[in-house]
C-alpha positions in Angstrom: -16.8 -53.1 27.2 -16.5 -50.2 24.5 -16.8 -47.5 27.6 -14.2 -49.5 29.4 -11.6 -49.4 26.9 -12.1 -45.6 26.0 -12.2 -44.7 30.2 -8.7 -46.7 30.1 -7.4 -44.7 27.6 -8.7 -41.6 28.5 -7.0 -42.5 32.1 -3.4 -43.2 30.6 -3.6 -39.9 28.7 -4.3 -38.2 31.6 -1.5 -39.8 33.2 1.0 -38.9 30.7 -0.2 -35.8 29.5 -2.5 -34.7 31.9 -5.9 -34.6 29.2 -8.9 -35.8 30.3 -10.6 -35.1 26.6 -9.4 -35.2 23.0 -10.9 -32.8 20.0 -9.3 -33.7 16.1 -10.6 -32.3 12.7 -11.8 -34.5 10.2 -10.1 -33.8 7.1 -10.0 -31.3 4.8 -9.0 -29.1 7.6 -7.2 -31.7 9.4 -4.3 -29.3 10.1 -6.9 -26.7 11.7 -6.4 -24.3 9.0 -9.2 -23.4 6.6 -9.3 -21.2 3.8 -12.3 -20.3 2.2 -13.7 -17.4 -0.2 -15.8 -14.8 0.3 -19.7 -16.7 0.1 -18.6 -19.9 0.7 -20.1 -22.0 3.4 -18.2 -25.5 4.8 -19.2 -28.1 6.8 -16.7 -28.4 9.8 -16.6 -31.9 11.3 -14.8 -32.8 14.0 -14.4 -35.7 16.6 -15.1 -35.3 20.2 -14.2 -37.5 23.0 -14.3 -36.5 27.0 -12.6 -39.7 29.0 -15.1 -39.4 31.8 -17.9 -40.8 33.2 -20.1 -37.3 33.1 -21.7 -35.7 29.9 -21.6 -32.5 28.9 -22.5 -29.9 25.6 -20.0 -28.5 23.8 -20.6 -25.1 21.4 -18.8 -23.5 18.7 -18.2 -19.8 18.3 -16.4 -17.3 16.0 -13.7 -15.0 16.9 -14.9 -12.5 14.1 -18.4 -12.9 13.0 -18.2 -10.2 10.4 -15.7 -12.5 8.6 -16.8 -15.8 9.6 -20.4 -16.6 11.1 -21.6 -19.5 11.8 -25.4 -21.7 10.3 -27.3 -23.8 12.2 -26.9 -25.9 14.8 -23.7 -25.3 17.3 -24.3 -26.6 20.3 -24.0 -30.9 20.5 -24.4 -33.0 23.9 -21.7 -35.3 24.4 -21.9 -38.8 26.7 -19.3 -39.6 28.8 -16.6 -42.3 27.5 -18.6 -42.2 24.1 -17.1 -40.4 21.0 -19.0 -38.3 19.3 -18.9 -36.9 15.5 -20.5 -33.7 15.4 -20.3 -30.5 12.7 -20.9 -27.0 12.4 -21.5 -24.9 9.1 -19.1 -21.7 8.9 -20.0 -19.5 6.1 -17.1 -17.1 5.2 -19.0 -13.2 5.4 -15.5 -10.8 4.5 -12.7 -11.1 4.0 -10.2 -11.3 6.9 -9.0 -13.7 9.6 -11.0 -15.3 12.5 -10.8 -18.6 14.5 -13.6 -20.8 15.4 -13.5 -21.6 19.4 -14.9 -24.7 21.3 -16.6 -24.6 24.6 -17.5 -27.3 26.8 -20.3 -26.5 29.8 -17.9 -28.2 32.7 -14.2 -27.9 33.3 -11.9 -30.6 31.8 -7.9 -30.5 31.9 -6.2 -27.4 29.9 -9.8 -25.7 29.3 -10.0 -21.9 30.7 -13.3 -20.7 32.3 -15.0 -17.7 29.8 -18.0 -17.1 31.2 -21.5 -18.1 32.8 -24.8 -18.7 31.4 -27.6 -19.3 34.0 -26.3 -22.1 36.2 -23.5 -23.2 33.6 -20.3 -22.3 33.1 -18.7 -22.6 29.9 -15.0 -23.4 29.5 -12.7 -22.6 26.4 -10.7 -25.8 24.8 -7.3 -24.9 23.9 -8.3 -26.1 20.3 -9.3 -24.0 17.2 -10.1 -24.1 13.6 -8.2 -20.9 12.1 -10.3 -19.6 9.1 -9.1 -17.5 6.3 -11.0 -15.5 4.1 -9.8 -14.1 0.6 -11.9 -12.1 -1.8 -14.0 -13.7 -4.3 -11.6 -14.1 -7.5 -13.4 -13.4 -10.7 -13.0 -12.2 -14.2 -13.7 -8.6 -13.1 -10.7 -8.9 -10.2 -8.1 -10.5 -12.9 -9.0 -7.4 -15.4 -8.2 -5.2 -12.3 -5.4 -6.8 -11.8 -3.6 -6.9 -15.5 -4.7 -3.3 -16.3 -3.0 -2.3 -13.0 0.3 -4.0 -14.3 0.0 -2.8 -17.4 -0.8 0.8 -16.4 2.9 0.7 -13.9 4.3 -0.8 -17.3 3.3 1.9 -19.9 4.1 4.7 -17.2 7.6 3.5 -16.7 7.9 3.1 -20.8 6.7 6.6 -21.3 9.2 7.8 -18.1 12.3 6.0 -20.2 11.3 8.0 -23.3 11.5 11.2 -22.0 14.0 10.8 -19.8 17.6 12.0 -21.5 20.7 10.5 -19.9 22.7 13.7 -20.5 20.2 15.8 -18.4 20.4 13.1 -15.8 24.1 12.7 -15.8 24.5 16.8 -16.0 22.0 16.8 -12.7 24.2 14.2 -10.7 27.6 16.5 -11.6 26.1 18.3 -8.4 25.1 15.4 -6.5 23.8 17.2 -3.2 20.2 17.6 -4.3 19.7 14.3 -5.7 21.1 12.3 -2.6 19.0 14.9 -0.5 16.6 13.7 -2.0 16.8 10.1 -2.4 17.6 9.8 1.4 14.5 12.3 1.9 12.4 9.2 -0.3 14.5 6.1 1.5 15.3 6.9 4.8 12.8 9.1 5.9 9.7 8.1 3.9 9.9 4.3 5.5 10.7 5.6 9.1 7.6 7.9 9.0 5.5 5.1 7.3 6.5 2.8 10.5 5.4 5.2 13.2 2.2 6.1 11.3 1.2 2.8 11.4 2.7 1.9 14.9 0.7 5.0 16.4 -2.7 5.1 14.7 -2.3 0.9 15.7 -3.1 -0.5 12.3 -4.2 -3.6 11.6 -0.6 -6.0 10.1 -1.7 -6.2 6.8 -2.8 -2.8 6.8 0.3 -0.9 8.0 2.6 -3.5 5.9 1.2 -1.4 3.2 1.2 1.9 4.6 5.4 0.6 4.7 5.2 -0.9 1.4 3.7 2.3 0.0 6.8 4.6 2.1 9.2 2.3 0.4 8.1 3.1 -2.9 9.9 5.3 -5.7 8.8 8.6 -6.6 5.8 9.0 -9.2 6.2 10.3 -12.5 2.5 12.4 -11.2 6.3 14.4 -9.8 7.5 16.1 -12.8 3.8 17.3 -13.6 3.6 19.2 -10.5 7.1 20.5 -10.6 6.1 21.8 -13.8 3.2 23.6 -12.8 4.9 25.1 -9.8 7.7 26.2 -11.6 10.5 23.9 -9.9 13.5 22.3 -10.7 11.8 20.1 -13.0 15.4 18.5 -14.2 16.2 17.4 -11.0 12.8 16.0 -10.5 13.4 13.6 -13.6 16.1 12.7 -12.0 15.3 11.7 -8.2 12.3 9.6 -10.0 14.8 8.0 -12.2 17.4 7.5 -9.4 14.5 6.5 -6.9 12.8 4.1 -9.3 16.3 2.1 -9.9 17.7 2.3 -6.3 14.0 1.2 -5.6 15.2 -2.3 -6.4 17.7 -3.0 -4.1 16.2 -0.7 -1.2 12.5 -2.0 -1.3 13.6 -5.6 -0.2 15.8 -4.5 2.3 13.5 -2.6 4.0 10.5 -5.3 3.7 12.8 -7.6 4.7 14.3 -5.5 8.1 11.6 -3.2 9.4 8.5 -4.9 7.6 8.9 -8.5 8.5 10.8 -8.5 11.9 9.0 -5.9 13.7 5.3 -5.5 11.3 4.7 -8.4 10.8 6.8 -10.3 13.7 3.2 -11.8 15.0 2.0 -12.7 12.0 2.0 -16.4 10.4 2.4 -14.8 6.8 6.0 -15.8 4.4 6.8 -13.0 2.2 8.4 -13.9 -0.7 11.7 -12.4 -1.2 12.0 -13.8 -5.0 8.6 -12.8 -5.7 9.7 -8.9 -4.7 12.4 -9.1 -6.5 10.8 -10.2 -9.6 8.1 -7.8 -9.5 10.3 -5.0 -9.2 12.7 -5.7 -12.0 9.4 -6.6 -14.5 8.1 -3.2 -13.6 12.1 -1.2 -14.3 12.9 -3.3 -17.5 10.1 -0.4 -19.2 12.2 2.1 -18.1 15.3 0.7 -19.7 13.1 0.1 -22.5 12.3 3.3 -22.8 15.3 5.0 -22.2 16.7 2.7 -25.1 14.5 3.9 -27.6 14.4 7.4 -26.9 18.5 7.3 -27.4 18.5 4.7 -30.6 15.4 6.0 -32.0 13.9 8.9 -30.9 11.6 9.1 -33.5 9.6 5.5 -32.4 10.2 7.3 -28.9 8.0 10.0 -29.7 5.6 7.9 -32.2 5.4 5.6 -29.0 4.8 8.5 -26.3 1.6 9.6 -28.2 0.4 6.2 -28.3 1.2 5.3 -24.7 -0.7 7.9 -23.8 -3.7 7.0 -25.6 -3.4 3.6 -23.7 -3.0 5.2 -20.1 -6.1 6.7 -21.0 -7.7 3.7 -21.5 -6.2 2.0 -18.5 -7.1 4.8 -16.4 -10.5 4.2 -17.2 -10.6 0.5 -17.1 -9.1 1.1 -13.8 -11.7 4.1 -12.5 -14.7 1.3 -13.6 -14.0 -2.0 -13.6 -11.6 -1.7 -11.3 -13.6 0.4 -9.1 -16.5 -2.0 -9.0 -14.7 -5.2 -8.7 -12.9 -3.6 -5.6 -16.0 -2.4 -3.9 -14.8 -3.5 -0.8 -12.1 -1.2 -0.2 -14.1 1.7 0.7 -15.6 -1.3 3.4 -12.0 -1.4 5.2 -11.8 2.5 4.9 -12.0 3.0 8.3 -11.2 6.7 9.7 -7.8 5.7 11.1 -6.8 4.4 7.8 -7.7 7.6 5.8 -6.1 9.1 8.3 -2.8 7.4 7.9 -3.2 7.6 4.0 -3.2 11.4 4.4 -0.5 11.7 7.0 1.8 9.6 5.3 1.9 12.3 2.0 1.9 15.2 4.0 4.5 14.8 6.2 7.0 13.5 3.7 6.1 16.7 1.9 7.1 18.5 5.2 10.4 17.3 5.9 11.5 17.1 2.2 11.4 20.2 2.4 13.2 20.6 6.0 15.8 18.1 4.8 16.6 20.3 1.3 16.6 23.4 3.6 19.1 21.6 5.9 21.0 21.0 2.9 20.9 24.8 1.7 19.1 24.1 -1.2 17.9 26.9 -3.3 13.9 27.9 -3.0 13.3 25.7 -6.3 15.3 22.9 -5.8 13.0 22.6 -2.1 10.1 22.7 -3.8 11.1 19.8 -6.1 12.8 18.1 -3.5 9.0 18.4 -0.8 7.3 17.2 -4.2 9.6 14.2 -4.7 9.6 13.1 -1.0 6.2 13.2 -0.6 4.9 11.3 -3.6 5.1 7.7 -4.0 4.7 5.6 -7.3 1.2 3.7 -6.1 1.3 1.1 -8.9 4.8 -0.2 -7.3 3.4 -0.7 -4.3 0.1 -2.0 -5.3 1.7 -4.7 -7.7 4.2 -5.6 -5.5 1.4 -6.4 -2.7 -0.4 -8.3 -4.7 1.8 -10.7 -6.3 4.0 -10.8 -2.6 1.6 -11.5 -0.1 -0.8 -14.2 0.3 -4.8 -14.0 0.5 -6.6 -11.9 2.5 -3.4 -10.1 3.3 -2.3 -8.9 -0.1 -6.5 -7.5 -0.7 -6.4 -5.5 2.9 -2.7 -4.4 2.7 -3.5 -2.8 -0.9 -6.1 0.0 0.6 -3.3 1.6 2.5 -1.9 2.8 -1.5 -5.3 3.7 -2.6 -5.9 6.0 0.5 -2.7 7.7 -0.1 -3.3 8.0 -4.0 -6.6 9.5 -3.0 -5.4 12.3 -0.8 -1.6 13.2 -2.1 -3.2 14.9 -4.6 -4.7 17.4 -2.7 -2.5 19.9 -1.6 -0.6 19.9 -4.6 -3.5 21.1 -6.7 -4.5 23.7 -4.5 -0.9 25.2 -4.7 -0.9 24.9 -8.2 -3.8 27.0 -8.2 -3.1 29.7 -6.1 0.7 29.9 -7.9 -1.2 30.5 -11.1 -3.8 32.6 -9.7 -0.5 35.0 -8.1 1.6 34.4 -11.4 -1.1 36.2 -13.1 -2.4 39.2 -10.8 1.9 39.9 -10.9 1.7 39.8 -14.3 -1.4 42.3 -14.6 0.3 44.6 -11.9 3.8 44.5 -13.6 2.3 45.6 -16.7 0.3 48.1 -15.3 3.1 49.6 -13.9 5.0 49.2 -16.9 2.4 51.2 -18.7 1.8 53.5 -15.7 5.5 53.9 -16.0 5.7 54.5 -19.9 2.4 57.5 -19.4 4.5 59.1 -17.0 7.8 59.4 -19.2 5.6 60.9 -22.1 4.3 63.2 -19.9 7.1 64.4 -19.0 8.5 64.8 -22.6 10.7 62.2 -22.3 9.2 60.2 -25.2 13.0 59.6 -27.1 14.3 58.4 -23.8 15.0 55.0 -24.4 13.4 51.8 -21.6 15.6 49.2 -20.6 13.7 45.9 -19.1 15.5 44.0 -16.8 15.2 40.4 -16.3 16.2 38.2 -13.8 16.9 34.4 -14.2 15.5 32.0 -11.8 18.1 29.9 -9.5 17.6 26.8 -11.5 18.3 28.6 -14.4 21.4 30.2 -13.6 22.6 26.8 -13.1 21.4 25.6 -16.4 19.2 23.6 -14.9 15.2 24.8 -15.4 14.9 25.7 -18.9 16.5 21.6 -19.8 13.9 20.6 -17.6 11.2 22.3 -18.9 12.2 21.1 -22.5 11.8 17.4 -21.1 7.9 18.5 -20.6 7.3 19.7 -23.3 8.6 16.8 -25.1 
């Protein structure tokens, strides 16, 4: 009587809806969504019902088994016109996204031949169990975590403090250098993040952050290097400054166009606008902080600067160890198309900075600066920002696109440093020994009560009052 009933039923949905079968989760995944961390392992049950007379074996498989295998037994027979309630054990392996996918060994309504084993065929349902798998949250990850957010914090404190408004506002008095440079940082830096990504064919998450990281403000890492290289380190306070305000307005309108509309357009992932928004104006308040006390009291500005310091150090190293280790699994998703992109993404920004300053007629320091600016993003704002915006696995993927570009920007930089030290000082040698080459000569000559007059040339940046102001900021 039982068979009869579910064989009428089965025959009136076929009629209206033209199934001959019927596959529903038992709950907790009842929607057909799981999530699940990294270890875990779930029982999935789920009931089965095929409206015919005929029997058949359905089998579960994974989309992804390096995120999501599957335990023991998958295959279950199934009796015509009698419901069955049969399970499979997923355990979650990495984190990522994968589906689990039923077959049945004989074609029922809706169900799409995949492929033959031996005499059977096997047929896909049009019904899966979508699993997600974050990273294993522990003490370690939340340490990570805080010591990143305080490490952005402290660096934008210690950027407030030494940055002085009347440099800034005596920069912007000649505005074409600093707008060349902040469209260099938000125009062209997002663009080329884009097509990176688009080209090398990056996973979503993972070119969301290669974009995330393009959107970014300049690092403070910025004025360093200008330093070093003997640029227009005034103006580089200043596009850092500039960038790292503007950065609130402009991050969420990018994110918001580009990044979710055309990244992440076949994704089923929410980004937070509030949460972006938040994020970014906890990580400029420092910066106003800052910029407060080194103007009311310069003196707690300076006593704070030495002690900030002290604590980056320790940050750094909480975040080179502990952070390190509870992050293993970074250098897993390092794949060599992400490197790739995490080095392109620096290089070229450094490339046309520097075309767009030329464009502009910059000077030969204020391109340097202007390269150095373009091409290197504050990492910490894009890191925090990923990780309180985006949901799990997304935010723990979308974060290795930063850390690849953290770990290659640095690269060329240093090496020009080193060869412009290495030159500055074999001129130096050779200017003095033609100095003294040149003194010998004159008291050969007799000409020893001839007086020598030294010339000396000021750089570009300091015929416009600009390099020496800048160069007091560092050594402040």
């Amino acid at each position: 009587m039982m068979n009869l009933v579910i064989l009428l039923t089965g025959f009136l949905l076929q009629f209206i809806n033209g199934q001959n079968w019927e596959l529903e989760f038992v709950e907790p995944h009842g929607e057909g969504r799981l999530l699940l961390s990294e270890g875990d392992e779930q029982v999935i049950t789920y009931n089965f019902t095929v409206y015919t007379s005929e029997s058949s074996t359905i089998y579960t498989t994974s989309t992804d088994t390096e995120v999501v295998d599957l335990i023991g037994e998958i295959n279950h027979s199934v009796t015509g016109g009698v419901p069955v309630i049969p399970n499979v054990t997923a355990r979650a392996v990495f984190l990522g996204r994968a589906s689990l996918i039923f077959h049945v060994n004989r074609k029922l309504n809706g169900t799409v031949a995949t492929q033959s084993k031996g005499d059977n065929s096997w047929y896909e349902l049009p019904v899966g169990l979508d699993v997600v798998v974050k990273k294993h949250e522990g003490v370690l990850n939340r340490v990570f975590q805080v010591s990143v957010i305080l490490l952005v914090c402290v660096a934008n404190i210690a950027m407030g403090c030494r940055t002085e408004i009347e440099v800034v506002k005596s920069t912007l008095r000649r505005p074409i250098a600093p707008l060349t440079g902040l469209a260099s940082q938000f125009i062209l830096m997002p663009l080329i993040s884009f097509t990176v990504g688009y080209l090398l064919k990056l996973s979503p998450p993972m070119a969301f952050g290669l974009f995330a990281m393009g959107c970014s403000p300049g690092g403070a890492a910025s004025n360093v290097y200008t330093y070093f290289l003997d640029g227009n380190v005034s103006l580089s306070v200043t596009m850092t400054f500039v960038s790292t305000i503007a950065s609130l307005a402009l991050i969420p309108m990018w994110l918001f166009t580009l990044g979710i509309h055309v990244i992440y357009r076949t994704e089923n992932v929410t980004i937070p606008f509030l949460n972006i928004v938040t994020s970014l104006v906890g990580l400029i308040i420092p910066v106003g902080i800052g910029i407060v006390l080194q103007k009311k009291l310069p003196k707690v500005a300076e006593c704070l600067l030495k002690l900030l310091r002290v604590l980056a150090v320790v940050f750094c190293v909480l975040v080179f160890t502990i952070g390190i280790y509870a992050n293993l699994y970074i250098f897993r998703l390092m794949t060599p198309l992400n490197l790739l992109a995490g080095a392109l993404l620096p290089y070229i920004g450094f490339l046309f900075g520097a075309v767009m300053a030329l464009l502009a007629r910059r000077n030969k320091s204020d391109i340097l600066t202007i390269a150095i600016e373009t091409g290197i993003q504050n990492s910490g704002v894009a890191i925090v920002l990923l990780q309180l915006s985006l949901p799990h696995p997304d935010s723990d993927i979308a974060i290795v696109s930063p850390v690849n570009c953290s770990l290659f920007t640095p690269i060329p930089i240093i090496i020009a440093i080193i060869i412009h030290v290495v030159r500055k000082k074999c001129f130096k040698k050779d200017q003095d020994k033609a100095t003294k080459q040149e003194v010998g000569n004159r008291n050969e000559d007799g000409d020893q009560n001839v007086p020598i007059t030294y010339h000396y040339k000021a750089s570009d940046a300091e015929e416009e009052g600009e390099g020496h102001n800048g160069h007091h900021l560092l050594h402040r």
